[in-house]
N, C-alpha and C positions, 0 to 999 in steps of 0.2 A: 568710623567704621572699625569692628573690631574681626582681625581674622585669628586660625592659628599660623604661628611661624610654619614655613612649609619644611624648613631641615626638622626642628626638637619640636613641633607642636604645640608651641607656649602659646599662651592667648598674648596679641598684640593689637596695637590702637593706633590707628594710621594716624590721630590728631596727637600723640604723644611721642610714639616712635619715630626716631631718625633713619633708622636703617628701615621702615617698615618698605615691604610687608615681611620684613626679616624682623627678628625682636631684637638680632646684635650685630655688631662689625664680623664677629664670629661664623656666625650664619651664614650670613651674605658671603662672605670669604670662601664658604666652603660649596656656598652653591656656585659660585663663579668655581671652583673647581671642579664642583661635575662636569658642568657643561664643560670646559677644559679637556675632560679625563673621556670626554664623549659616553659619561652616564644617560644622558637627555637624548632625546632623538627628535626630531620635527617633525610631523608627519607630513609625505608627498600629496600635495593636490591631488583631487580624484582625479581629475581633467585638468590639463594643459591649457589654460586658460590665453594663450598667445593663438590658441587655433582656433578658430568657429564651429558650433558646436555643429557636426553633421544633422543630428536626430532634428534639431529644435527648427534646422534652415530646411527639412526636406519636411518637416510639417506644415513651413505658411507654405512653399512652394507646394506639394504635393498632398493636399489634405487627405487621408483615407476614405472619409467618408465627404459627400457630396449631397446638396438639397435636392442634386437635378438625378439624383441615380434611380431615385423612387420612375422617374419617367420610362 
């Protein structure tokens, strides 16, 4: 697989490079420093995935619509 390095944009080859998907010890060095330096951020879950979803449990429970409404 060939990507570019994500620090210098070189073209690298995951079957030849050792540091891939960095292209050097350099690279990599310096990305373990942003994360570090708190360049990187993680983005927050949309949803709090430890709590059940309200919307999804009050839909089987509470359908809006109904076969029998037409009656």
């Amino acid at each position: 697989m060939k990507l570019k390095c994500p620090i210098c944009k070189q073209p690298v080859d995951s079957e030849t490079a050792a540091n891939f998907p960095f292209c050097s010890e350099r690279c990599r060095e310096r990305d373990l420093g942003n994360w570090a330096m708190e360049k990187y951020k993680v983005a927050a879950p949309a949803m709090d995935e430890s709590e059940p979803e309200e919307a999804e449990t009050d839909e089987r429970t509470h359908p809006e619509s109904s076969e029998n409404d037409d009656e």
